[in-house]
C-alpha positions as CSV (number, residue, x, y, z in Angstrom):
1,X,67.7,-48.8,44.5
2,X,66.4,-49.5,40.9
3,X,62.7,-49.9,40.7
4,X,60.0,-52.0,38.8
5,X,57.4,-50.4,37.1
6,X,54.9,-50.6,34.0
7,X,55.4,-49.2,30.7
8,X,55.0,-49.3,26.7
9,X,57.5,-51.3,25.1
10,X,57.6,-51.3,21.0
11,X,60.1,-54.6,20.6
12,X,60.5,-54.4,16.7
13,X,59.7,-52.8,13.8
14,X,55.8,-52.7,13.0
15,X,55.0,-55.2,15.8
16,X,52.0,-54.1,18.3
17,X,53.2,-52.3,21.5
18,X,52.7,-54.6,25.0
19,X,53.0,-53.3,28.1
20,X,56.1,-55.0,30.3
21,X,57.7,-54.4,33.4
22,X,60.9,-51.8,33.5
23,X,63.1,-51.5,35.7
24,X,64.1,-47.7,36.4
25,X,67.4,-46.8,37.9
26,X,67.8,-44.5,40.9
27,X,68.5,-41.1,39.9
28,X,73.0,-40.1,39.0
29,X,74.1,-36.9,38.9
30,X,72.0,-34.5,36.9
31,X,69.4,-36.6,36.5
32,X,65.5,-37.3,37.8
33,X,63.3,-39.6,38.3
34,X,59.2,-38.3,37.5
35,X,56.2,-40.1,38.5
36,X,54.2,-39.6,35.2
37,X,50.8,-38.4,35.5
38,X,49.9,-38.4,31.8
39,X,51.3,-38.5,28.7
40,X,50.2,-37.8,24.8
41,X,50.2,-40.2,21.9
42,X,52.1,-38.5,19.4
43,X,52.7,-39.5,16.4
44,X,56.4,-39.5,16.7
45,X,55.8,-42.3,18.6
46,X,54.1,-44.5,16.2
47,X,57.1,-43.3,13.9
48,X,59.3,-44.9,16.3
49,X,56.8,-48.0,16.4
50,X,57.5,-48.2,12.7
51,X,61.4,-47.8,12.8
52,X,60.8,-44.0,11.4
53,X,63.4,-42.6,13.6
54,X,65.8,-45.3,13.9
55,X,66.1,-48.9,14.5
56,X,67.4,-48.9,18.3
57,X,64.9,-51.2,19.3
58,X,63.7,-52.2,21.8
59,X,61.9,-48.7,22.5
60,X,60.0,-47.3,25.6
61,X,57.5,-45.1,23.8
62,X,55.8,-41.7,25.4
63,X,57.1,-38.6,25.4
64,X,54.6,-35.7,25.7
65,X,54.1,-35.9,29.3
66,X,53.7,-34.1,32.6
67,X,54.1,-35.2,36.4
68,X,55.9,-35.3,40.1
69,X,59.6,-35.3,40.5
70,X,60.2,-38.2,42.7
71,X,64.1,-38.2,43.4
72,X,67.0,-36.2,42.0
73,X,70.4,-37.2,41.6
74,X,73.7,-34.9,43.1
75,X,74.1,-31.8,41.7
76,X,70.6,-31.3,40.6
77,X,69.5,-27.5,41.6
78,X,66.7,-26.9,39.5
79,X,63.8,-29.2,40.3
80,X,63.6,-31.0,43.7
81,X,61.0,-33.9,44.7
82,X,57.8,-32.7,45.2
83,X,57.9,-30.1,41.9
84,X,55.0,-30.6,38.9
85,X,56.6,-30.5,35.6
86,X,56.4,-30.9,32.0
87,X,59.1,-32.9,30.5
88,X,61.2,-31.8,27.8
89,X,63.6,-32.7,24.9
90,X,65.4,-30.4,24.9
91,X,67.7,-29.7,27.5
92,X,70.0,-27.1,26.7
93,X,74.2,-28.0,27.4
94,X,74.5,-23.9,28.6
95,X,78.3,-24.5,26.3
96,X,77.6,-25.1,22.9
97,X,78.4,-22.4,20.2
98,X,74.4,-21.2,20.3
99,X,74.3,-21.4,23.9
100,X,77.1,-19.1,24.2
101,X,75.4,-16.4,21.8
102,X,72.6,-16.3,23.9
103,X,70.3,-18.8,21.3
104,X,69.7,-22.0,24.0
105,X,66.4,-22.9,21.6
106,X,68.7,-23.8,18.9
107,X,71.3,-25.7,21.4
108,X,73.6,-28.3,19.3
109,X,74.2,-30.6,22.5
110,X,71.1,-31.2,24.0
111,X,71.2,-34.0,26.4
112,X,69.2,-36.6,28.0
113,X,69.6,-39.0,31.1
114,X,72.9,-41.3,31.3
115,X,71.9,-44.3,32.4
116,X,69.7,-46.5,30.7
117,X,66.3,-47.7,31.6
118,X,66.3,-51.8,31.3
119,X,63.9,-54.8,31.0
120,X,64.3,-57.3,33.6
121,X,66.2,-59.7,31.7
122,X,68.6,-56.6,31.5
123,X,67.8,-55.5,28.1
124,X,68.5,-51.7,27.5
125,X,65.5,-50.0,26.2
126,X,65.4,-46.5,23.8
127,X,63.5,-44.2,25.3
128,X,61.3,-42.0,22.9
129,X,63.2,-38.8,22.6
130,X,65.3,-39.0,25.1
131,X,62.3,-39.4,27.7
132,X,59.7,-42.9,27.7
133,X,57.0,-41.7,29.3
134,X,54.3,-44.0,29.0
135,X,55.6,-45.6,31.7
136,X,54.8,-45.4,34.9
137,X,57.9,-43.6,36.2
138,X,60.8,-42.4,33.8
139,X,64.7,-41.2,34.1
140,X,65.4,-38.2,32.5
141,X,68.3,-35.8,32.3
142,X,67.2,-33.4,35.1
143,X,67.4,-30.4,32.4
144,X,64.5,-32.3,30.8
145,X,62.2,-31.2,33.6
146,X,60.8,-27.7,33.3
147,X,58.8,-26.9,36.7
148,X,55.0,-25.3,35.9
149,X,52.4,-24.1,38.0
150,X,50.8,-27.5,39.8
151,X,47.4,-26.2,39.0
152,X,47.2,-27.1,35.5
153,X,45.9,-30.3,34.4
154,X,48.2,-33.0,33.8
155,X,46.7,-34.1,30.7
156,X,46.6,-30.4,29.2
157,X,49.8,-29.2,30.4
158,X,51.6,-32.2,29.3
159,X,50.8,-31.7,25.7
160,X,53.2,-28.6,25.7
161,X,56.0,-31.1,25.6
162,X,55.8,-31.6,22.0
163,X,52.9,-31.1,19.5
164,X,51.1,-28.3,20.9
165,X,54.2,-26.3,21.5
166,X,55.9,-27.4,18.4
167,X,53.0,-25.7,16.5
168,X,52.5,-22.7,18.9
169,X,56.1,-22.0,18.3
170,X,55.9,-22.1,14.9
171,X,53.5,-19.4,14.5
172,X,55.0,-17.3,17.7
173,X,58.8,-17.7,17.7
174,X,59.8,-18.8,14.3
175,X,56.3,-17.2,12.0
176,X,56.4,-14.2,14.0
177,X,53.0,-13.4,13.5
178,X,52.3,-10.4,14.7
179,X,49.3,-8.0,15.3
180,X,47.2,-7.7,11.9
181,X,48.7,-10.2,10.4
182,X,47.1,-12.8,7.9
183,X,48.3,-16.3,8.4
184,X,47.0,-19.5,6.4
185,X,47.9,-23.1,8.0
186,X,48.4,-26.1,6.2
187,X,47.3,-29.3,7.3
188,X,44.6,-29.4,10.6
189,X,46.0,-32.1,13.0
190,X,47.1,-31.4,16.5
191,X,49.6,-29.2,15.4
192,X,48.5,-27.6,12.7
193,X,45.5,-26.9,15.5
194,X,48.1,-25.4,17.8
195,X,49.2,-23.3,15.4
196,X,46.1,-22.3,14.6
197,X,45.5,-20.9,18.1
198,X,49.3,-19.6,18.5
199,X,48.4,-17.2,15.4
200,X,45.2,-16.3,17.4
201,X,47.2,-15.6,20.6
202,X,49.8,-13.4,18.8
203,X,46.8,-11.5,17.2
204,X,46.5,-12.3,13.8
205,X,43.5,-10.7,12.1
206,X,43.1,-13.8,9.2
207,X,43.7,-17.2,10.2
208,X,43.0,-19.5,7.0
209,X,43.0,-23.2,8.1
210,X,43.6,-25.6,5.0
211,X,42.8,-29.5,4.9
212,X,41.1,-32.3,3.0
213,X,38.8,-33.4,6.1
214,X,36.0,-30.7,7.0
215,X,36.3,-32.8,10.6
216,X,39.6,-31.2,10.9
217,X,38.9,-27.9,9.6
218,X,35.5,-27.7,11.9
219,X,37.7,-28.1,15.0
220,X,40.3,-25.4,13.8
221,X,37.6,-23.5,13.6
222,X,37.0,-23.3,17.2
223,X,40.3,-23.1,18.2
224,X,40.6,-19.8,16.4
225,X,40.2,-20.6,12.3
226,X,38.3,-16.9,10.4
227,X,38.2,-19.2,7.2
228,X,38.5,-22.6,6.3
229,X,39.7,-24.0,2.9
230,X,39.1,-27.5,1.7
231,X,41.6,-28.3,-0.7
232,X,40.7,-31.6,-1.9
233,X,38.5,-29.6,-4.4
234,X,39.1,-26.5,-3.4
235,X,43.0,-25.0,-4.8
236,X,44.4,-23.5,-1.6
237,X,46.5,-21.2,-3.1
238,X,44.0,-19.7,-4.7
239,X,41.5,-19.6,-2.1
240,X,44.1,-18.0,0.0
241,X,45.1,-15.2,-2.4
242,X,41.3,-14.0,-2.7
243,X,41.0,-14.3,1.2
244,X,43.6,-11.9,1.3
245,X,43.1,-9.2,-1.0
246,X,44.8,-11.4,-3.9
247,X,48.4,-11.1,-2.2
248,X,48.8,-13.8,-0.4
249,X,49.3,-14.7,3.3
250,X,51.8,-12.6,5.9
251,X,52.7,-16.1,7.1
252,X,52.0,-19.6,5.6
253,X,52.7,-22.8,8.0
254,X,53.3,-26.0,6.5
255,X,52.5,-28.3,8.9
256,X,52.1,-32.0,6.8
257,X,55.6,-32.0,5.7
258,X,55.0,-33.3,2.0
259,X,56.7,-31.4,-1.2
260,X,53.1,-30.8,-2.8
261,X,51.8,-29.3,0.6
262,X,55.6,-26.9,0.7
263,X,54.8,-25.9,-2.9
264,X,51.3,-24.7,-2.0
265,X,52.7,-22.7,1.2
266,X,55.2,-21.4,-1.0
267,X,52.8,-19.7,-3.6
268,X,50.3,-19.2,-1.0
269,X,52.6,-16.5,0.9
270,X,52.4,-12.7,-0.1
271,X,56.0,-11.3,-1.4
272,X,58.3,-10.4,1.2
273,X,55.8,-13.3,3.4
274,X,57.0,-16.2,5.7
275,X,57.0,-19.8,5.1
276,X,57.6,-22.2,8.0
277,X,57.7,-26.2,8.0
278,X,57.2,-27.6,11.1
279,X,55.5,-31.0,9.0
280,X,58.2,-33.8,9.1
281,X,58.9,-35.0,6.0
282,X,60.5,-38.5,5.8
283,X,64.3,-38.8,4.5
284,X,63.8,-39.1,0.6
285,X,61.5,-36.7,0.0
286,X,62.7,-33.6,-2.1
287,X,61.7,-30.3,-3.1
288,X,62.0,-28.6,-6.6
289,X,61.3,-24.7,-6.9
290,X,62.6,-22.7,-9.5
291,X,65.0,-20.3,-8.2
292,X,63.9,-17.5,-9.8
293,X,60.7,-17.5,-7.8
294,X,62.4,-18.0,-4.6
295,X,64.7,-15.0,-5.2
296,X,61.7,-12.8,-7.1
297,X,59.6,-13.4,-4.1
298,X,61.8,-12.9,-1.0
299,X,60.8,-13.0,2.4
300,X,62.1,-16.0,4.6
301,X,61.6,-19.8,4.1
302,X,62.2,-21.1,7.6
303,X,61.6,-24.7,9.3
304,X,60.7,-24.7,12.9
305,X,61.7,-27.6,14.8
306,X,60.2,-27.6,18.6
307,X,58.6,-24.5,17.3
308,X,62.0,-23.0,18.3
309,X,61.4,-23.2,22.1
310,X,63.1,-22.6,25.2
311,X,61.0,-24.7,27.4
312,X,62.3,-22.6,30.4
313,X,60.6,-19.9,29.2
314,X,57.7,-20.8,27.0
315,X,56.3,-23.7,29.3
316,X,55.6,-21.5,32.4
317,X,54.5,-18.9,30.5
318,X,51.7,-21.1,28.1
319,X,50.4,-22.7,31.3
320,X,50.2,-19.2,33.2
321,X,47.7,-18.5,29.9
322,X,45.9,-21.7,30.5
323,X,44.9,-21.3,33.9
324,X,43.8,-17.9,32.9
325,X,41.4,-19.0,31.0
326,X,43.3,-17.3,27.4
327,X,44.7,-20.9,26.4
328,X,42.5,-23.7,26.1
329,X,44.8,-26.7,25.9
330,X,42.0,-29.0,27.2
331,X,40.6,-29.0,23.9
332,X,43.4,-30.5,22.2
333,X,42.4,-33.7,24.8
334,X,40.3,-36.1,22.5
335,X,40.2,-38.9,25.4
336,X,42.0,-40.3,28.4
337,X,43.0,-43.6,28.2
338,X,45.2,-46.4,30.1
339,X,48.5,-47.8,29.1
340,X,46.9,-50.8,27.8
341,X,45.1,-48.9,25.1
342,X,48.1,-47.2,23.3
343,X,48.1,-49.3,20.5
344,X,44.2,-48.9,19.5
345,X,45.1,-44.9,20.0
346,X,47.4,-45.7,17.4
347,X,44.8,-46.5,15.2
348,X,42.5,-43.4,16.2
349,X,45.2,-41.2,15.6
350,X,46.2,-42.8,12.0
351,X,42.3,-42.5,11.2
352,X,42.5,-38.6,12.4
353,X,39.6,-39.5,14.8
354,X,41.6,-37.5,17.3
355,X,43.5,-34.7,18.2
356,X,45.2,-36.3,21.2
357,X,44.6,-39.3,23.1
358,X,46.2,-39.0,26.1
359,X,47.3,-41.8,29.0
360,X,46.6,-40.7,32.3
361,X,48.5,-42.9,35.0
């Protein structure tokens, strides 16, 4: 039996976001249906907003979320009612060519719930990648759900379904910073932050945060920031060279996703160093680099998308360091807010006012 419930609806392309009524489906096989406990405003989802990602509007927005598995439909083994869980986007098919090499975090066929959430008048709504959580219940492909220890906050553990993890993974999984290493990160918003304290938690011994708003670089400086460059009239490249003995950084993460900010990662990194985008760019943007330099310099030019995750194993494990006190996820939680207020969060977040806002439900 379907049921009725509240949730963040973006109808077209640059309008505000309202909050309507949806109707969720009952749980088919391999799929679930999660009481949401709070959700992140990413700005993904203001992308989507915007008809950034595509135009299958109307969208149900929210996708950095955590909460309670309410029903499950046959055949689903892995989460039952009752289990706390961070939602996903990607969940692995277990079949595809990376699967079968034993790479699920780079998984070609990752899938999300069949059936479609609705408005009343029938309407089939897009749910934002794969998941529309600012709502007050969603349907998700049960695979989506990765089950975490119910003591962590909601609002903090949620936040490991995208931003926080995307940048976490980007300096642990794809970086690979290491012990001693220098790292320099580009651009200081929530996951340039996470990144920030990823290369802290994998023991970097230089962590050189780069941005044009000292607000920003003050708060990556208490997540785990040695230096702090401004490079609005500062030159970052530069200033990361004489940080670092005049070689450059071990590992340089681009995380604003603009050709000018690559090009300063680029010649920021020490020969034989690591460069990894996890900034988006936007379609028609493109990158010029003489060849020479990038064969002269070596090293690896990666892009890290989901910070290369396998939310199976990285979830449980980030919250585990959380509730140990060696992860401090609630201060990526700017303020809580209400479904009602996700389009003046919007704003905030545009402003940089925030590192998260998040909805609690």
């Amino acid at each position: 039996m379907s049921q009725h419930v509240r949730g963040v609806v973006a109808r077209a392309k640059g309008d505000p976001v309202r909050v309507e009524t949806i109707v969720v489906p009952d749980p088919g096989p391999g799929e679930a249906v999660v009481k949401v406990q709070a959700c992140g405003v990413c700005h993904t989802d203001l992308h989507y907003r915007e008809g950034g990602i595509n135009d299958d509007f109307p969208f149900l927005l929210g996708h950095e979320a955590a909460g309670v598995v309410e029903q499950v439909g046959p055949g689903v083994t892995d989460v039952q009612p009752g289990d706390f869980v961070v939602l996903n986007w990607r969940a692995v098919c277990g079949h595809c060519r990376a699967c079968r090499r034993g790479r699920p975090q780079y998984c070609f066929d990752t899938h999300n719930a069949r059936q479609k959430m609705t408005l009343t008048d029938g309407t089939e709504l897009t749910p934002a990648l794969g998941i529309g959580a600012f709502a007050e219940k969603t349907l998700v492909a049960a695979g989506q759900c990765t089950k975490v220890d119910p003591a962590a906050s909601p609002a903090a553990a949620g936040l490991l379904g995208c931003g926080v993890m995307a940048g976490i993974g980007a300096a642990i999984n794809t970086g690979g910073v290491g012990r001693g290493d220098s790292v320099a990160v580009i651009g200081c918003g929530g996951v340039g932050d996470a990144a920030v304290l990823g290369a802290r938690l994998a023991g970097a011994a230089k962590v050189i945060a780069v941005d044009i708003d000292d607000r920003k670089l003050e708060t990556a400086r208490t997540l785990g920031a040695t230096h702090s460059v401004n490079s609005s009239d500062t030159d970052p490249v530069e200033r990361i060279r004489a940080l670092t003995g005049g070689f450059g950084a071990d590992v340089v993460i681009e995380a604003v996703g603009r050709p000018e900010t690559y090009r300063q990662a680029f010649y920021a990194r020490d020969l034989a160093g690591t460069v990894v985008l996890v900034g988006v760019p936007t379609p028609r943007m493109k990158l010029e680099l003489p060849l020479l330099d990038v064969f002269g310099r070596g090293g690896a030019l990666k892009s890290s998308w989901y910070g290369d995750c396998l939310p199976s194993r990285d979830f449980p494990m980030l919250v585990d360091l959380y509730l140990q006190g060696r992860l401090d996820l609630d201060a990526f939680v700017s303020e809580t807010i209400t479904l009602d207020e996700v389009e003046d969060a919007f704003a905030r977040m545009h402003k940089g006012d925030v590192l998260r806002s998040v909805v609690i439900l």
